[in-house]
N, CA, C and O atoms as CSV, one atom per row, in Angstrom:
chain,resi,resn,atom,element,x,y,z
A,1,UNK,N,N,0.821,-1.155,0.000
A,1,UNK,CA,C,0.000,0.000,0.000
A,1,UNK,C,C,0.888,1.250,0.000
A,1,UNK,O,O,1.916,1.557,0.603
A,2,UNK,N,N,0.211,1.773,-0.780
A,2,UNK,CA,C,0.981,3.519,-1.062
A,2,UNK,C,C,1.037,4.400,0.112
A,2,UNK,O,O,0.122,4.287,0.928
A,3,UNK,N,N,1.807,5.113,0.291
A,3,UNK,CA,C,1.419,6.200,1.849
A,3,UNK,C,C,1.535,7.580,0.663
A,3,UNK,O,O,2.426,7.754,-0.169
A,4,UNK,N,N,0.210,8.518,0.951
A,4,UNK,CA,C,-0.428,9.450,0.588
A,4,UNK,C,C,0.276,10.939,1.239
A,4,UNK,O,O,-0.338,11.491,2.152
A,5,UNK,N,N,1.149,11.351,0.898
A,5,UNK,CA,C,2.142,12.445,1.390
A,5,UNK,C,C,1.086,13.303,1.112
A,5,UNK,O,O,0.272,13.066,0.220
A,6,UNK,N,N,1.037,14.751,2.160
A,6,UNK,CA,C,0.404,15.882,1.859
A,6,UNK,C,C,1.358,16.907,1.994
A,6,UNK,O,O,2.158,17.193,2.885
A,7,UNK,N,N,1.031,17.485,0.687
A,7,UNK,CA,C,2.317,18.825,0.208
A,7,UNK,C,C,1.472,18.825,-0.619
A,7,UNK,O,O,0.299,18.460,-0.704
A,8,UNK,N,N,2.720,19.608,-1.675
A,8,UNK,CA,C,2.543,20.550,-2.789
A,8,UNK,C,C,2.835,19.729,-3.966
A,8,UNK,O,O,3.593,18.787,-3.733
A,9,UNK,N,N,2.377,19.864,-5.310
A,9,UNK,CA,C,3.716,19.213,-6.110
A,9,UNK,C,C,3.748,20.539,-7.186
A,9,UNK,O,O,2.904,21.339,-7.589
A,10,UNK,N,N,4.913,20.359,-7.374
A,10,UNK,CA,C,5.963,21.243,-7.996
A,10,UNK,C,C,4.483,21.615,-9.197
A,10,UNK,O,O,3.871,22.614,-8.819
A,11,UNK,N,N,4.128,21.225,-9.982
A,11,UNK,CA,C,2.773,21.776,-10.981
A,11,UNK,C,C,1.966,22.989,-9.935
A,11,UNK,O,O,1.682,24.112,-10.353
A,12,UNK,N,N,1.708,22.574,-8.696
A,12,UNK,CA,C,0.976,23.274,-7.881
A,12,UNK,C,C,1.614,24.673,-7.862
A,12,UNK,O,O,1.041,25.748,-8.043
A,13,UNK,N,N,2.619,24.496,-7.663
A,13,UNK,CA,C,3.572,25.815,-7.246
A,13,UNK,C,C,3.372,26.809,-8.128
A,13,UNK,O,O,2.893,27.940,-8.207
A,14,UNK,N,N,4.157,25.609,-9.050
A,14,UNK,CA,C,3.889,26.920,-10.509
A,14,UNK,C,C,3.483,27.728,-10.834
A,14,UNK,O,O,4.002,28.760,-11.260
A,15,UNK,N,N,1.876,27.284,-10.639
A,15,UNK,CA,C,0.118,27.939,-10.952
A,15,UNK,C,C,0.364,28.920,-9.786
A,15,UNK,O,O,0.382,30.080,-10.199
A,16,UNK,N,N,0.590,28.792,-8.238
A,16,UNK,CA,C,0.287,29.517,-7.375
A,16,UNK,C,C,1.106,30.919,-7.895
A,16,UNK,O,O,0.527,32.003,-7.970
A,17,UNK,N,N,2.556,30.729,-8.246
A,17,UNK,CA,C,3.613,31.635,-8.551
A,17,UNK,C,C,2.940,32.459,-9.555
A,17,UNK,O,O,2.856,33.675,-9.385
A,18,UNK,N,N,2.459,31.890,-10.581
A,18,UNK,CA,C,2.127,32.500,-11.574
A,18,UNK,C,C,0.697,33.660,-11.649
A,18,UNK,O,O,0.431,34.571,-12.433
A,19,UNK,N,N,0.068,33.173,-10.577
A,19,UNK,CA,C,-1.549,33.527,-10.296
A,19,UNK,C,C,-1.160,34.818,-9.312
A,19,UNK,O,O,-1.643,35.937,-9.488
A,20,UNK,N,N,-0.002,34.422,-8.010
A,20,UNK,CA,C,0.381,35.831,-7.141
A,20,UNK,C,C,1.149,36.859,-8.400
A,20,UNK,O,O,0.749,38.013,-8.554
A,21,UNK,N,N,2.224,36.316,-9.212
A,21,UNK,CA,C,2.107,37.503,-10.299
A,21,UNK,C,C,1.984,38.120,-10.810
A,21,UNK,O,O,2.546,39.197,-11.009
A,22,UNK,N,N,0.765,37.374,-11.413
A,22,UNK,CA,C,-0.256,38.456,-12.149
A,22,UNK,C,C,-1.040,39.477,-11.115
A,22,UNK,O,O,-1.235,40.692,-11.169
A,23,UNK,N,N,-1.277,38.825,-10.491
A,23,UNK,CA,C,-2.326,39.975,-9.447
A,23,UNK,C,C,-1.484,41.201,-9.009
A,23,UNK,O,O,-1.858,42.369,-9.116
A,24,UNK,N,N,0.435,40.524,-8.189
A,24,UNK,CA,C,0.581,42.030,-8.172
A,24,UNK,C,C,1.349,42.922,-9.002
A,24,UNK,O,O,1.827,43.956,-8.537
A,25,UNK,N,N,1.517,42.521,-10.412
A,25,UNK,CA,C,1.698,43.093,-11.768
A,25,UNK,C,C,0.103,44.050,-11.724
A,25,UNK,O,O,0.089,45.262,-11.942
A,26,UNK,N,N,-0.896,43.411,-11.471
A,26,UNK,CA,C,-1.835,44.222,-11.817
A,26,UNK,C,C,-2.332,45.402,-10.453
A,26,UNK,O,O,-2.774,46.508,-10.765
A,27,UNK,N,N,-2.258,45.193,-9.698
A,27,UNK,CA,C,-1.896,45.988,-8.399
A,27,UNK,C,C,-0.701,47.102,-8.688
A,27,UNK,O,O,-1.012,48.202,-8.230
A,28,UNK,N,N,0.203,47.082,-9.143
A,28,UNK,CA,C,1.319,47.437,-9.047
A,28,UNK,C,C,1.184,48.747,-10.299
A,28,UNK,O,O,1.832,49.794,-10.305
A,29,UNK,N,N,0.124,48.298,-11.324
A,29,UNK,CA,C,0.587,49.022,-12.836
A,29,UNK,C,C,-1.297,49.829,-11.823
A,29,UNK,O,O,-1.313,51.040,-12.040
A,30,UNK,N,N,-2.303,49.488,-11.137
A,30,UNK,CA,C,-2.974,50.136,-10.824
A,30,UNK,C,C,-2.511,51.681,-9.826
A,30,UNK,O,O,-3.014,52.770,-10.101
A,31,UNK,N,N,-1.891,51.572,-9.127
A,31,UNK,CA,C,-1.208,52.373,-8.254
A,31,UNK,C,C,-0.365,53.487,-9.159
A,31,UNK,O,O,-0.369,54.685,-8.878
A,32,UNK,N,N,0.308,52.957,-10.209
A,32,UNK,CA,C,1.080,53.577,-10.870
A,32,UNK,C,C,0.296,54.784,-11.674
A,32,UNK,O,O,0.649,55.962,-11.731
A,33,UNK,N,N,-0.804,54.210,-12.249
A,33,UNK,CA,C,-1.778,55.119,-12.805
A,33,UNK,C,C,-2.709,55.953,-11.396
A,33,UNK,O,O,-2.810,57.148,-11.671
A,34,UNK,N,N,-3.152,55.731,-10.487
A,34,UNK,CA,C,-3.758,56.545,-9.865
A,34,UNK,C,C,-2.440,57.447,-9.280
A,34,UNK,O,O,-2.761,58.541,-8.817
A,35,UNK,N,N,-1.377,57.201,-9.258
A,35,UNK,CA,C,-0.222,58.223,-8.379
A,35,UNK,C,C,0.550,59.365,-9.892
A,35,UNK,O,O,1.260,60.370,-9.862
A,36,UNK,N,N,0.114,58.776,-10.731
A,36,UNK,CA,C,0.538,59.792,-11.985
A,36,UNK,C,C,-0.586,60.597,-12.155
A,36,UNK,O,O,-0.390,61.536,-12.926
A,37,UNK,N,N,-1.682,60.524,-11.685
A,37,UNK,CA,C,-3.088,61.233,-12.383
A,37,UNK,C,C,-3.832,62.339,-10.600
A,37,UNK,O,O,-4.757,63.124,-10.389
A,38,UNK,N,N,-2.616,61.652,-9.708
A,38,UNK,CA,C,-3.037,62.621,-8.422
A,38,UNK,C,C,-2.292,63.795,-8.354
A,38,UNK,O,O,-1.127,63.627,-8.714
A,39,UNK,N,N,-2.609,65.064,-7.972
A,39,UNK,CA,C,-1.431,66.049,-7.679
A,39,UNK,C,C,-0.474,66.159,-7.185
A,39,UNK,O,O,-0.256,65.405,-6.237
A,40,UNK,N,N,0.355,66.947,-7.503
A,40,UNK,CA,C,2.110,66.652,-6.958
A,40,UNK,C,C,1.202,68.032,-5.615
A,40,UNK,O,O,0.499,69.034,-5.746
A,41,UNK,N,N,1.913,67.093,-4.216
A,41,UNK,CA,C,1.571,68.336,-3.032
A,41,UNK,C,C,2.283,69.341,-3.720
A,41,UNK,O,O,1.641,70.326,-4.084
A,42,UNK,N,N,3.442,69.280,-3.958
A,42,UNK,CA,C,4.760,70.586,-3.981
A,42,UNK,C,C,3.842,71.357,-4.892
A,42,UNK,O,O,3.466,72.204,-4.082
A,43,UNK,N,N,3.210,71.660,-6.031
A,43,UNK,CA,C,2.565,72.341,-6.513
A,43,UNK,C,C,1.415,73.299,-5.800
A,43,UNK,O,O,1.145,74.500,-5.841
A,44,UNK,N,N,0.724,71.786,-4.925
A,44,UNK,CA,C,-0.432,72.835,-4.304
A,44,UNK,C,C,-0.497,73.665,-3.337
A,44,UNK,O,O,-1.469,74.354,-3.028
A,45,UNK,N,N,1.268,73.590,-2.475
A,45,UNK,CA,C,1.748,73.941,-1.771
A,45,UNK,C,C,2.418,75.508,-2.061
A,45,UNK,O,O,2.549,76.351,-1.172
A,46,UNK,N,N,2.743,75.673,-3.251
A,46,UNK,CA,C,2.934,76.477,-4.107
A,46,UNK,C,C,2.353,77.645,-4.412
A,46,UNK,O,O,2.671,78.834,-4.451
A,47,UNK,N,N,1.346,76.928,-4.631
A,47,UNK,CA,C,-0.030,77.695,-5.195
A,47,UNK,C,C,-1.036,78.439,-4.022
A,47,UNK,O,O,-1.683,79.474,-4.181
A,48,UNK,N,N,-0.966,77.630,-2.861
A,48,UNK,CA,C,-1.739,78.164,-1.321
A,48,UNK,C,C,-0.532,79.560,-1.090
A,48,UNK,O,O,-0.663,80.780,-0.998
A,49,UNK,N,N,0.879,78.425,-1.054
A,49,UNK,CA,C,1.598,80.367,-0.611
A,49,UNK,C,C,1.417,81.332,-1.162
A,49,UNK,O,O,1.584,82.364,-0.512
A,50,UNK,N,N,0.963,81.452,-2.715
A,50,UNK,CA,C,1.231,82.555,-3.563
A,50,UNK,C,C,-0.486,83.018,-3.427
A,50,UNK,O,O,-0.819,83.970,-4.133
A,51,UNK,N,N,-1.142,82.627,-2.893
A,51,UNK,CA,C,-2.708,82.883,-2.530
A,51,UNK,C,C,-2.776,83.313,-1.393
A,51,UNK,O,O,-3.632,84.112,-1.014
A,52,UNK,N,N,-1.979,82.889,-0.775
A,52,UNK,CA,C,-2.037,84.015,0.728
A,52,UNK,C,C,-1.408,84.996,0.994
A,52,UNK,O,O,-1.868,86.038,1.461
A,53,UNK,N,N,0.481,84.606,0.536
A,53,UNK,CA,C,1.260,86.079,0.213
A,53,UNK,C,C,-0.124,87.068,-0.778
A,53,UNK,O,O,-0.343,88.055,-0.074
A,54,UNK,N,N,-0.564,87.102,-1.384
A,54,UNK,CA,C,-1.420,87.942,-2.443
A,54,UNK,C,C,-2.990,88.099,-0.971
A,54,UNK,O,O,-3.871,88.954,-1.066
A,55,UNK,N,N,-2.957,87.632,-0.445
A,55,UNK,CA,C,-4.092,88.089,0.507
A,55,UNK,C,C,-3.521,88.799,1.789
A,55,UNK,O,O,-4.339,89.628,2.190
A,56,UNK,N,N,-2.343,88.746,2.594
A,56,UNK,CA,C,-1.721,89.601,2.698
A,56,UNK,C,C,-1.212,90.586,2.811
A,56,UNK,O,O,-0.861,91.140,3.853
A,57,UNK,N,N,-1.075,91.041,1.400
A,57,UNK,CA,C,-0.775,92.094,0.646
A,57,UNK,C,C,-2.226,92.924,0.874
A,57,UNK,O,O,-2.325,93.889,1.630
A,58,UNK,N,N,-3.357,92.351,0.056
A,58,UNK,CA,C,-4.689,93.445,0.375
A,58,UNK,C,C,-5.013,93.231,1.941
A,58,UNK,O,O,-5.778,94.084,2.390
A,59,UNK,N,N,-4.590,92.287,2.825
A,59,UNK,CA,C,-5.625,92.836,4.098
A,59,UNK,C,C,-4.144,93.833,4.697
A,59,UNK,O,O,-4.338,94.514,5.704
A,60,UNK,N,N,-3.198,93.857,4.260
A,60,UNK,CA,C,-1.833,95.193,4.571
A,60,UNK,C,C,-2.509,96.687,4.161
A,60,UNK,O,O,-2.365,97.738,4.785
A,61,UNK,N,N,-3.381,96.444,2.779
A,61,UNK,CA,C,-4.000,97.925,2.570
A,61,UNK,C,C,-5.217,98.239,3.238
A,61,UNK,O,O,-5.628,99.386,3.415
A,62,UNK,N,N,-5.758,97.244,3.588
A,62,UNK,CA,C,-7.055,97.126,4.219
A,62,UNK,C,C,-6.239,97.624,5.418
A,62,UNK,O,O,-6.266,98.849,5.533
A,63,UNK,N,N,-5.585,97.027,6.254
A,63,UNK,CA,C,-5.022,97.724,7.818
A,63,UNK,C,C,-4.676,99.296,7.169
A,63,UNK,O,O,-5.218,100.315,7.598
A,64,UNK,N,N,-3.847,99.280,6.255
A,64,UNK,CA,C,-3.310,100.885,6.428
A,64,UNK,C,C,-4.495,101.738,5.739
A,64,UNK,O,O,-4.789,102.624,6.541
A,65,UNK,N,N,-5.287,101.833,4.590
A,65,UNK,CA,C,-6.066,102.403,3.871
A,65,UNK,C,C,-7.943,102.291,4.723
A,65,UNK,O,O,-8.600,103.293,4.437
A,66,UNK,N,N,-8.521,101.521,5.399
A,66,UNK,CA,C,-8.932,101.478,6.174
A,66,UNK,C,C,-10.544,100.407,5.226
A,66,UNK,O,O,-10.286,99.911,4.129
A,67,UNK,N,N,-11.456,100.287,5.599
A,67,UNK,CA,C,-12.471,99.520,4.738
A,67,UNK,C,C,-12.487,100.552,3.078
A,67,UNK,O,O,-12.096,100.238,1.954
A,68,UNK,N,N,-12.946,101.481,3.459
A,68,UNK,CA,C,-13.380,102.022,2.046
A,68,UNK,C,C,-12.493,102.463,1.409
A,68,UNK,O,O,-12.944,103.121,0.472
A,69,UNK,N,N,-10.664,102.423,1.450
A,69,UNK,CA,C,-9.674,102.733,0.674
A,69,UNK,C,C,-8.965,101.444,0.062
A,69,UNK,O,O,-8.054,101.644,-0.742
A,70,UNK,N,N,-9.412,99.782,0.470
A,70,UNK,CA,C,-8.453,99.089,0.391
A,70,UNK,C,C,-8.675,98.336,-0.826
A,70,UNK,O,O,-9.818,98.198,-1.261
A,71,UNK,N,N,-7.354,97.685,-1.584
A,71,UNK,CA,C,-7.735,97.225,-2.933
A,71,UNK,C,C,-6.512,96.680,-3.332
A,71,UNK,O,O,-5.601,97.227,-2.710
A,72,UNK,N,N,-6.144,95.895,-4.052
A,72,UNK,CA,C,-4.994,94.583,-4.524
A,72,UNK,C,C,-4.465,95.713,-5.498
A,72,UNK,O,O,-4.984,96.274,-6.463
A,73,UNK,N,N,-3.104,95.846,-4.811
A,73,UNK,CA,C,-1.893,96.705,-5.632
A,73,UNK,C,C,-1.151,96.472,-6.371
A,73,UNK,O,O,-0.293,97.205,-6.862
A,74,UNK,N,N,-1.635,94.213,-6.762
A,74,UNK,CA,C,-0.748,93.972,-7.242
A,74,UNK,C,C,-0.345,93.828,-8.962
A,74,UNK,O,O,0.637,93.379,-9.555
A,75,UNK,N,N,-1.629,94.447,-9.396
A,75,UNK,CA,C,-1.310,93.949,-10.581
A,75,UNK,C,C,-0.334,95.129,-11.500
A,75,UNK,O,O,-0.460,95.418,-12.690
A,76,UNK,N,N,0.630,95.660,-10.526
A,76,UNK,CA,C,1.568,96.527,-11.143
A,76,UNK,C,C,2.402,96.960,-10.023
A,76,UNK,O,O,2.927,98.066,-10.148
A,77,UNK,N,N,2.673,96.154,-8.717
A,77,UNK,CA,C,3.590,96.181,-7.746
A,77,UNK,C,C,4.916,95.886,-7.886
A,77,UNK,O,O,5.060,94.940,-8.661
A,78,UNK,N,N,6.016,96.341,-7.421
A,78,UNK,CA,C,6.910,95.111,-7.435
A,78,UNK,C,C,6.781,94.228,-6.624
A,78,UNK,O,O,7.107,93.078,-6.916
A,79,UNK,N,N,6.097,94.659,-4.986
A,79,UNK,CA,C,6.106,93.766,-4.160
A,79,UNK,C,C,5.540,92.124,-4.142
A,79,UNK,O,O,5.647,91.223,-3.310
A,80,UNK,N,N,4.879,92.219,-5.505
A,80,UNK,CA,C,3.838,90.907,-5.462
A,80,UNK,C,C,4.674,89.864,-6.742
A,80,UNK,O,O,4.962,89.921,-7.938
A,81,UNK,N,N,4.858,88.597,-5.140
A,81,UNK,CA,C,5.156,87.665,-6.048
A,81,UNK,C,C,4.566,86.775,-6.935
A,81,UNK,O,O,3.526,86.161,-6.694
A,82,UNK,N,N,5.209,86.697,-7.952
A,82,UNK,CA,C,5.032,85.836,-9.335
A,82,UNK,C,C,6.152,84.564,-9.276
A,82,UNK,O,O,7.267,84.534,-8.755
A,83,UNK,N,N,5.241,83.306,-10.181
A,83,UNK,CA,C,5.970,82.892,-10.327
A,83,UNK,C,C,5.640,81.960,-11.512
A,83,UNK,O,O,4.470,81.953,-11.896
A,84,UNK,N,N,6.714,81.024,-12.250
A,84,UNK,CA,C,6.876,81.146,-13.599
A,84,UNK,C,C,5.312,79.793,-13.517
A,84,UNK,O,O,5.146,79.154,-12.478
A,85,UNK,N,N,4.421,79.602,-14.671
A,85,UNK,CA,C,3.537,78.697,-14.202
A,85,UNK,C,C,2.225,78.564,-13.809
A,85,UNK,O,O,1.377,77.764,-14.203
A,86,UNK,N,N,2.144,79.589,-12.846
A,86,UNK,CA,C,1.110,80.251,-11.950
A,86,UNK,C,C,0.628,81.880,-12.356
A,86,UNK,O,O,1.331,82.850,-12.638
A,87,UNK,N,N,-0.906,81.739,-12.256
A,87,UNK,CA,C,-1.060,82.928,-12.603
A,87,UNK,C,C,-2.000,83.244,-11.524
A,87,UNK,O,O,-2.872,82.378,-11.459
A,88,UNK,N,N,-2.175,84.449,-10.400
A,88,UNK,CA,C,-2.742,85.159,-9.338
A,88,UNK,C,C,-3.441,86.244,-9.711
A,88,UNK,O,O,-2.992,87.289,-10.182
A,89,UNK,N,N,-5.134,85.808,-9.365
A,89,UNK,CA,C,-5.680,87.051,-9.369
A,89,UNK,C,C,-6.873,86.913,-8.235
A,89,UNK,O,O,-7.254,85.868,-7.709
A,90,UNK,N,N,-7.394,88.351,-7.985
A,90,UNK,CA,C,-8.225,88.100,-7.050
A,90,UNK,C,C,-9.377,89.146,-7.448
A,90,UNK,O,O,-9.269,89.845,-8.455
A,91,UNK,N,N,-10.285,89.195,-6.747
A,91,UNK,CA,C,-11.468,90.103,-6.695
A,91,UNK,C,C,-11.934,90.363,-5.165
A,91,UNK,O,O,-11.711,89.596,-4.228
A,92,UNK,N,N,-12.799,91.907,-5.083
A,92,UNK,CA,C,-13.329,92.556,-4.167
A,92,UNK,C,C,-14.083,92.667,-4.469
A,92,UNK,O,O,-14.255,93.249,-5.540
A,93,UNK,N,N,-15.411,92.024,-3.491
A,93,UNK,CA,C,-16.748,92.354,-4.039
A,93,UNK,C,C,-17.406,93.043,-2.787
A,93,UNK,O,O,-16.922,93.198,-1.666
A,94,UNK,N,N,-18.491,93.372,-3.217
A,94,UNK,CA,C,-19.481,93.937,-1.899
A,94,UNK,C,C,-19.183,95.318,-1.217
A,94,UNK,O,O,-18.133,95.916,-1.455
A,95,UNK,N,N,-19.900,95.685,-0.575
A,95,UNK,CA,C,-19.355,97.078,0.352
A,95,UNK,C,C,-20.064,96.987,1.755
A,95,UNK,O,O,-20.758,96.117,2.281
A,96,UNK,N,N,-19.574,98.343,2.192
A,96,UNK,CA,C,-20.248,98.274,3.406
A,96,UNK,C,C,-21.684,97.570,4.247
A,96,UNK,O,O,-22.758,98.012,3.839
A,97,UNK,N,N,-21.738,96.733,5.145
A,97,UNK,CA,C,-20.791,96.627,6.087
A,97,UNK,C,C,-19.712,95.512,5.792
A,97,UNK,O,O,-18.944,95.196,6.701
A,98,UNK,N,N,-19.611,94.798,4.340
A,98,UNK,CA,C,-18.961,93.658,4.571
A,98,UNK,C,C,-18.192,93.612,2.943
A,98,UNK,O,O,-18.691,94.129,1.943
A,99,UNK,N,N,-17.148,93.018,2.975
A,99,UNK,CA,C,-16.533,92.822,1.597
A,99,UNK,C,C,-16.252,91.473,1.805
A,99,UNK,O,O,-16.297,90.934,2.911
A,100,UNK,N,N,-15.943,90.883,0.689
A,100,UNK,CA,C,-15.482,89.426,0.021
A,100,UNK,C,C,-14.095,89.460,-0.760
A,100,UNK,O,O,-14.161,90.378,-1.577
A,101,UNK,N,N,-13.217,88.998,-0.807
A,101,UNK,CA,C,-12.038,89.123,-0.785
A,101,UNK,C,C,-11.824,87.548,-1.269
A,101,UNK,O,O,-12.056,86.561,-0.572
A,102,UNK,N,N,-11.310,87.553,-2.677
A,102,UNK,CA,C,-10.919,86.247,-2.908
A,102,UNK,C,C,-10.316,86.477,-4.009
A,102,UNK,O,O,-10.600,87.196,-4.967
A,103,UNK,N,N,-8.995,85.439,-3.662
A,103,UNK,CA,C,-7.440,85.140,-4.389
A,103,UNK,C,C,-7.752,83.929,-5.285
A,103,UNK,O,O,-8.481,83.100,-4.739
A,104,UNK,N,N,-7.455,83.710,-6.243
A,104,UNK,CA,C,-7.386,82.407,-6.858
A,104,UNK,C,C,-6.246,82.160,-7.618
A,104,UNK,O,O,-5.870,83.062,-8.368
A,105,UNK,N,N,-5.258,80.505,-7.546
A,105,UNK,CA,C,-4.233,81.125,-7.992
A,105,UNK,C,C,-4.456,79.460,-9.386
A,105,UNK,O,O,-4.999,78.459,-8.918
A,106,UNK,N,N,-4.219,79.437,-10.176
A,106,UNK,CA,C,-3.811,78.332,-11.339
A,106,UNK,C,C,-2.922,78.818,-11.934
A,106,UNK,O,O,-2.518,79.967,-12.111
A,107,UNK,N,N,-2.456,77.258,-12.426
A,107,UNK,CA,C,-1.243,76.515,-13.000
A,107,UNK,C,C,-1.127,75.070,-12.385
A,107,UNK,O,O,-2.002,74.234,-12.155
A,108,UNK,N,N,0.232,75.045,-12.191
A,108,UNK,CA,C,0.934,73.914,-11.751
A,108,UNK,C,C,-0.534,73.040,-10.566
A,108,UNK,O,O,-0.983,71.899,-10.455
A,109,UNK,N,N,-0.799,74.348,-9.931
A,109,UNK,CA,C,-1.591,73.777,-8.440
A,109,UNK,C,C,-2.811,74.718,-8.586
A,109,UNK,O,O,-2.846,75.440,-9.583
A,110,UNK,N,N,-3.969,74.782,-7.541
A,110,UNK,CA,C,-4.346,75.389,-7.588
A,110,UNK,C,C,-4.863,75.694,-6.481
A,110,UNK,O,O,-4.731,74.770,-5.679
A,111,UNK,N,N,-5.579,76.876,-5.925
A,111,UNK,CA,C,-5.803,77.216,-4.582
A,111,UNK,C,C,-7.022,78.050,-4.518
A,111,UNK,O,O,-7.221,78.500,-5.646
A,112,UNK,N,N,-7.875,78.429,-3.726
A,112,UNK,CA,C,-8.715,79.234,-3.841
A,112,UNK,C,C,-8.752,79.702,-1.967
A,112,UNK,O,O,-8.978,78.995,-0.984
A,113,UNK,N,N,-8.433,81.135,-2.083
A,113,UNK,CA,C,-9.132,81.635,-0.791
A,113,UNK,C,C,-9.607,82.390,-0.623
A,113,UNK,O,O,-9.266,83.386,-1.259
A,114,UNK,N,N,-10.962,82.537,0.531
A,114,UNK,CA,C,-11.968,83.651,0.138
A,114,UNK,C,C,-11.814,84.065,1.507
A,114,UNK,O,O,-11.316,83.222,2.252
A,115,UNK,N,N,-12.191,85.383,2.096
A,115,UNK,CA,C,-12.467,86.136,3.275
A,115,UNK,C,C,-13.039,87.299,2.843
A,115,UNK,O,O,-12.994,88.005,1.836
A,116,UNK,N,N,-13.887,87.283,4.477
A,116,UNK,CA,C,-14.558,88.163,4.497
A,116,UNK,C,C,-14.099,89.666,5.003
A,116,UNK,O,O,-13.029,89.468,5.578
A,117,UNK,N,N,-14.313,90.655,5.043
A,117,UNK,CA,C,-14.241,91.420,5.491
A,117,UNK,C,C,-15.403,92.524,6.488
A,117,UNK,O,O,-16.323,92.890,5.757
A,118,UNK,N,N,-15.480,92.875,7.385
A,118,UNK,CA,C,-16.368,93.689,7.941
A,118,UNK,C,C,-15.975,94.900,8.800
A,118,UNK,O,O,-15.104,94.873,9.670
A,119,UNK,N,N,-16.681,95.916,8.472
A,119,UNK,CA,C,-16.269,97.557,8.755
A,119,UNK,C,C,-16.502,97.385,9.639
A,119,UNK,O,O,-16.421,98.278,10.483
């Protein structure tokens, strides 16, 4: 009588080797595509500084010029940074008692910040 060993046989292996393969070939090329198609932080990181340096700047005229004098100096400052990529603009809306104040910056990243203002 035969004695009935329990293992593997080498055919078994094969298939197993070949089957974990594929899966994390396909795992592997999935990741690759969702991490090429997500944003680089360093961009959006980029893009928030140059949205707040630029907000900043108007709540600096808002402190010195007071509610009804204040307004974004930058689109002919030297003080306002640029940078190559990115393009910064903002709008003032509303008046007394309250203004809206919002930077938006695209390119590379992008950012949006809004505040309020009140006299």
């Amino acid at each position: 009588m035969r004695k009935l060993s329990s293992g593997f046989t080498l055919i078994e292996l094969i298939v197993f080797i070949v089957i974990v393969g594929i899966a994390a070939t396909t795992a592997l090329l999935s990741f690759q595509t969702v991490l090429s198609k997500s944003p680089n932080a360093n961009h959006q990181t980029t893009a928030l500084e140059l949205a707040e340096g630029r907000m900043d700047i108007i709540m600096g005229q808002y402190y010195q010029n007071g509610f009804a004098g204040f307004a974004d100096i930058c689109p002919g400052a030297a003080v306002c940074m640029t940078l190559t990529g990115y393009t910064v603009t903002s709008s003032i809306t509303g008046s007394a008692p309250t203004k809206t104040i919002t930077v938006t910056v695209t390119g590379l990243g992008s950012a949006i910040l809004t505040m309020q203002v009140w006299s």
